[in-house]
C-alpha positions as CSV (number, residue, x, y, z in Angstrom):
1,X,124.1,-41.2,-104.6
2,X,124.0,-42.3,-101.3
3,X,125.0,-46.3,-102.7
4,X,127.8,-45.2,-104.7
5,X,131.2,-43.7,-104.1
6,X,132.9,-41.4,-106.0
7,X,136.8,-42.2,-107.3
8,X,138.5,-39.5,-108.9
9,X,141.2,-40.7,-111.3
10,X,143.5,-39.0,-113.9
11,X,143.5,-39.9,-117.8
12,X,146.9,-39.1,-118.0
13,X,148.1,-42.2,-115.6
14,X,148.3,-45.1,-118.6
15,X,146.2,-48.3,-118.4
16,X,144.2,-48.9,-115.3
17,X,144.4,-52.8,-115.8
18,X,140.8,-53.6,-115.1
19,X,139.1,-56.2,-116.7
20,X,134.7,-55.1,-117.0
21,X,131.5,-57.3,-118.5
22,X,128.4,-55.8,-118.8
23,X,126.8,-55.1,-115.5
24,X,122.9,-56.5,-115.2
25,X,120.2,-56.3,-112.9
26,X,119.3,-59.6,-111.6
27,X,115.6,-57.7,-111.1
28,X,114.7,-56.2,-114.1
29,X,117.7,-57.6,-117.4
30,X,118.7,-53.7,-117.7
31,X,122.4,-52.9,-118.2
32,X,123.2,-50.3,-115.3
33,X,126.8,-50.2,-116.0
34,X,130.2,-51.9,-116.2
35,X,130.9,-55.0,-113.7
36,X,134.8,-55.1,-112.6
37,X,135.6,-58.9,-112.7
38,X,139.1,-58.5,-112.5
39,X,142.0,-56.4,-112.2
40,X,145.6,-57.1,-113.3
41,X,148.5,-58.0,-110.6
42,X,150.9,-55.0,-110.9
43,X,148.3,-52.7,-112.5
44,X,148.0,-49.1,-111.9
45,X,144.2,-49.8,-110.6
46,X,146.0,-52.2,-108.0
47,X,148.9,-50.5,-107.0
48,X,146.5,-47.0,-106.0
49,X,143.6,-49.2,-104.9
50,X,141.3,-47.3,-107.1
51,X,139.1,-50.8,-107.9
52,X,138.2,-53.8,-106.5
53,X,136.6,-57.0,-107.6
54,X,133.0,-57.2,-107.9
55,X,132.9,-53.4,-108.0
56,X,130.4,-52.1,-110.7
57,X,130.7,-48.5,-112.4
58,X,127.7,-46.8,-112.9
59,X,128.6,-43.2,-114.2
60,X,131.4,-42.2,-115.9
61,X,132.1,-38.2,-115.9
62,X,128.2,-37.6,-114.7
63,X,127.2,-39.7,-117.9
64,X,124.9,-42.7,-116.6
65,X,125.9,-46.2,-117.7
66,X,121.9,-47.1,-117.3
67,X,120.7,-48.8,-120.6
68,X,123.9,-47.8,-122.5
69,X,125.3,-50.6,-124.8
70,X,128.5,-52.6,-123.5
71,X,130.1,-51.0,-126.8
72,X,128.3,-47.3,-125.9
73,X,129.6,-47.4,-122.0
74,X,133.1,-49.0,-123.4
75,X,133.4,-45.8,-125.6
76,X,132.5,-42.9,-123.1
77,X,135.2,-44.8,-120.7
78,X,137.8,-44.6,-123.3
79,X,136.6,-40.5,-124.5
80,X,136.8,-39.8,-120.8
81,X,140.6,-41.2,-120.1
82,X,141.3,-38.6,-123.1
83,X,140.8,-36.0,-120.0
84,X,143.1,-34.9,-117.0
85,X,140.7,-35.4,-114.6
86,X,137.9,-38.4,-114.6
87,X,135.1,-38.6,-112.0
88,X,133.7,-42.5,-111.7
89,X,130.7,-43.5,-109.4
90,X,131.3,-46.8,-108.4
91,X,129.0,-49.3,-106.5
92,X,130.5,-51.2,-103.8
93,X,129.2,-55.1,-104.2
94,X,127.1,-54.4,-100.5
95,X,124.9,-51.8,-102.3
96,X,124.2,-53.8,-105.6
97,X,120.9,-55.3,-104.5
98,X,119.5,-52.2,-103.3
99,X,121.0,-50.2,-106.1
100,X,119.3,-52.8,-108.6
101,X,115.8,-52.1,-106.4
102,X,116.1,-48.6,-106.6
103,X,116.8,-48.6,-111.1
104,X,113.8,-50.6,-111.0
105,X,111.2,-49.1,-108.3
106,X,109.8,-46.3,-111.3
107,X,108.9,-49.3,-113.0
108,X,106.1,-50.6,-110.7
109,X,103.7,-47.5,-110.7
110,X,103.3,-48.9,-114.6
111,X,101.3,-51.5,-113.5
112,X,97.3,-50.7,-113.6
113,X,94.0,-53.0,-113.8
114,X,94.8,-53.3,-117.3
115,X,98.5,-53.7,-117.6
116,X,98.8,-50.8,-120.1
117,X,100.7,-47.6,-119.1
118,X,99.2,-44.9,-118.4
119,X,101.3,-42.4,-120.5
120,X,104.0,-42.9,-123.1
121,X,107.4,-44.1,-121.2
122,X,110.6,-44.3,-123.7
123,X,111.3,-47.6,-124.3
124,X,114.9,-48.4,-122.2
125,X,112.5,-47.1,-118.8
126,X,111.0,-50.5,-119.0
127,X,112.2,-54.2,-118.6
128,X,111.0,-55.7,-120.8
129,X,112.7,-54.5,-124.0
130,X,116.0,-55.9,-122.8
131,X,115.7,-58.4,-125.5
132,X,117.7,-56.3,-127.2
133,X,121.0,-57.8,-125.4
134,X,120.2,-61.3,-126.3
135,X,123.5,-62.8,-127.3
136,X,123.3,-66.7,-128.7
137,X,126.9,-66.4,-128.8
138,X,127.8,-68.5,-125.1
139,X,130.1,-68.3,-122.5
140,X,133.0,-67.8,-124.0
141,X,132.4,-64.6,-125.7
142,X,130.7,-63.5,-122.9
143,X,133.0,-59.9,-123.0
144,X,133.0,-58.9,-126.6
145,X,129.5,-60.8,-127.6
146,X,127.6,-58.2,-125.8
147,X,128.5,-55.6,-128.4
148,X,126.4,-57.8,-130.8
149,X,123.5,-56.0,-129.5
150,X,120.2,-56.5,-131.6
151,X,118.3,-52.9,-131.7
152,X,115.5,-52.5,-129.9
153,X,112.3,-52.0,-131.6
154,X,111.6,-48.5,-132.6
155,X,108.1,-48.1,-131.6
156,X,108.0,-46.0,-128.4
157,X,104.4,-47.2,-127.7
158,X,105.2,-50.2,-125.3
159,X,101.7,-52.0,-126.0
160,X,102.6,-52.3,-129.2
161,X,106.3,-54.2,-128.8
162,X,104.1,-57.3,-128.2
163,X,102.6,-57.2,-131.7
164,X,106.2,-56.5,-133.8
165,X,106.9,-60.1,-133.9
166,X,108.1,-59.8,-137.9
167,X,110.8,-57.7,-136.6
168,X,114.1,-58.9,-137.9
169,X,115.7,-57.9,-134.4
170,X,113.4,-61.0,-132.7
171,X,113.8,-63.5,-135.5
172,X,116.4,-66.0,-133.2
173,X,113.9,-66.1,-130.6
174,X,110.8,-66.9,-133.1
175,X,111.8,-70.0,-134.5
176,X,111.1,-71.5,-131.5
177,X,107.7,-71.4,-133.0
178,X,108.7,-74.6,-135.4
179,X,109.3,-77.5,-132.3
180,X,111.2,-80.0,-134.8
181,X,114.3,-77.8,-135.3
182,X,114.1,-77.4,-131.2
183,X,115.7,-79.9,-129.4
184,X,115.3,-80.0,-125.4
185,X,118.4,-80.7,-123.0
186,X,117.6,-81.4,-118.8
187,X,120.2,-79.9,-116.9
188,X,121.1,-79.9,-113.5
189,X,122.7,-77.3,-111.7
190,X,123.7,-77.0,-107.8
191,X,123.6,-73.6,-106.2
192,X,126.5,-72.8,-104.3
193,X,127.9,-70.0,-102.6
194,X,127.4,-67.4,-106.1
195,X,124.1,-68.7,-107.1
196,X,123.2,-70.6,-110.4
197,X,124.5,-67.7,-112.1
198,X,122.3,-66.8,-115.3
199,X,120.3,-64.2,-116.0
200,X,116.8,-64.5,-117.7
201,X,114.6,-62.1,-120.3
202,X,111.3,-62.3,-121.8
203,X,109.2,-60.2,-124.6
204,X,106.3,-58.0,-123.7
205,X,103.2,-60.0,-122.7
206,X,100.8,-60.3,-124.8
207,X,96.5,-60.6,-125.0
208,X,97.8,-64.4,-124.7
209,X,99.3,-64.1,-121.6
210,X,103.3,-64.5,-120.8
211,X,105.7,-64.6,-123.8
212,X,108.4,-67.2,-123.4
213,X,111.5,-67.0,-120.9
214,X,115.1,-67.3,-122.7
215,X,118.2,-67.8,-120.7
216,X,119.7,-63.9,-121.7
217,X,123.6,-64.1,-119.7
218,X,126.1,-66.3,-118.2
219,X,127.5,-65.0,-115.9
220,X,131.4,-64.8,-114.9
221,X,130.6,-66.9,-111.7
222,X,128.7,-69.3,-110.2
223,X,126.8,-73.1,-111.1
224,X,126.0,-71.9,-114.8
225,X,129.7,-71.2,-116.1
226,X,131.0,-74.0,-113.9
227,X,128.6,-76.6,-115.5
228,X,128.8,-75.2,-118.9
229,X,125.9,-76.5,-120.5
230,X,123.4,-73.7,-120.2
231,X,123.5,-71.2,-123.2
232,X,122.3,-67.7,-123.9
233,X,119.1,-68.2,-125.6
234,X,118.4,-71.1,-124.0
235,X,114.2,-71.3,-123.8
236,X,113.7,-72.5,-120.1
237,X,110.7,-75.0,-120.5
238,X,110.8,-76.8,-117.0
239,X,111.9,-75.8,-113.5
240,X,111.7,-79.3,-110.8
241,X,108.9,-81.0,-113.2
242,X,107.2,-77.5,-113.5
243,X,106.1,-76.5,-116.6
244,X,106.6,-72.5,-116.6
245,X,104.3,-72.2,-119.8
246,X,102.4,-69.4,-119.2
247,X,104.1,-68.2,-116.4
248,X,105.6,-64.5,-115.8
249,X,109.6,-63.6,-115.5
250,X,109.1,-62.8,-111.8
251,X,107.5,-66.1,-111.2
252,X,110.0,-68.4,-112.8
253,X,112.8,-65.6,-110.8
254,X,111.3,-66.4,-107.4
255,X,111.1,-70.1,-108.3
256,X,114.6,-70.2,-108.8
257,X,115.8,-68.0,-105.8
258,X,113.8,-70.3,-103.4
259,X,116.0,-72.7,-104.3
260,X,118.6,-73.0,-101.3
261,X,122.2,-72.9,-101.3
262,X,123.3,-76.7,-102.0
263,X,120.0,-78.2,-103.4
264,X,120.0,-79.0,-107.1
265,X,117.6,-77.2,-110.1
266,X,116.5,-79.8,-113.0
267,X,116.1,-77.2,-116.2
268,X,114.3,-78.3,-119.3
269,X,115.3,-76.0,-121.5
270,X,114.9,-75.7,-125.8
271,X,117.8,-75.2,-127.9
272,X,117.3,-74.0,-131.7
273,X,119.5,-75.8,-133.3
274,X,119.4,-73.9,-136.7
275,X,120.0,-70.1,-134.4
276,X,123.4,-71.6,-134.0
277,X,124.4,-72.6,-137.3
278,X,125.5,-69.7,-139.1
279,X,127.7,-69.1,-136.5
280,X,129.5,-72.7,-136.6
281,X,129.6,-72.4,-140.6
């Protein structure tokens, strides 16, 4: 690709000493790879200047991280050090937005008077099933949570995704259904130079028009993680005073990114209190 470059590395060196998170778009929720948030002082990676920050790998021996698991993409990293030779394209931080455009571009030609496909598309093609990497788990496990993944549902007919709401795989999100277990939280975040750094997911709409918006990541930087309030799983409820009931993903997205560098958000957002419990038993 013309975004990426290729680094050519050998299996046989030891430990690169690079530290990866799950790489999303910002456009579309879809994991398109690995995210290099850090790499160890004195490391093999450093020393050869085969990595830097903010880098993202996006194919590993020809195999394409896109809609692979953190766990799955952790794995063919690890079969492919076993070789002498690995081939790695990696995507530059300049090229990310337009790399993220291009993963999502298919996506568009989806969209007809009646919002129903025209063929059959496999499921990880479209956004919208990224519900699958919800992770109630927070910040902190940020790196290993993400192997938690929920599977998708298993119908390949998109229309229908709407409909599975008895799906054991959505349950943490449904109980948002009973409002005295949910309480809501404002929070404030300033956008500075990295954004307000958290990414956002919803389920398939349905014949009643947008499904709810859930915070889906934190991410490694910017007013999110520094704040520390804001959780995955979060339901966002209110953006400045504006109830996004009923509004679409890309709406409450372009809301968001109009905000400008140094002005304050107000969130509303609903927290299921009982989602959480099992995990602090």
């Amino acid at each position: 690709s013309e975004m990426t470059k290729t680094v050519e590395i050998s299996g046989e060196g030891g430990p690169l000493g690079i530290h990866v998170v799950p790489f999303f778009s910002s456009l579309s929720g879809r994991m398109l790879g690995l995210f290099i948030r850090g790499i160890e002082e004195n490391s093999r990676s450093r020393r050869d200047g085969l990595f830097h920050e903010n880098e993202c790998i996006v194919k590993i021996n020809h195999v394409d991280l896109t809609d692979k698991t953190f766990a799955q993409a952790q794995d063919i990293f690890r079969q492919a050090m076993k070789f002498q030779s690995v081939m790695l394209e990696v995507l530059p931080p300049y090229n990310r937005e337009q790399y993220e455009k291009s993963a999502i571009a298919p996506l568009y030609v989806l969209d007809n008077e009646e919002g129903v496909p025209k063929t059959k598309v496999p499921p990880p093609v479209h956004p919208k099933p990224a519900l699958k990497m919800m992770n109630l788990s927070g910040v902190s496990s940020l790196e290993t949570g993400v192997q938690a993944t929920v599977q998708q549902a298993k119908s390949p007919n998109l229309p229908h995704l709407g409909r599975k709401l008895s799906s054991p795989s959505l349950s943490p999100l449904m109980g948002f259904g009973n409002k005295r277990n949910a309480k809501k939280i404002k929070i404030d975040l300033k956008k500075g130079p990295e954004g307000l750094g958290f990414t956002v997911v919803t389920r398939d709409s349905s014949v009643h028009g947008p499904g709810p918006i859930f915070v889906k990541n934190i991410l490694p930087k910017g007013a999110a993680v520094k704040d520390g309030r804001l959780q995955s799983g979060d339901r966002i409820l209110e953006v400045n005073g504006r109830d996004i009931t009923g509004r679409t993903q890309e709406e409450l997205v372009a809301m968001l990114r109009s905000t400008k560098q140094g002005e304050t958000v107000c969130l509303i957002v609903a927290r299921q209190e009982e989602a959480f419990l099992p995990r602090e038993l």
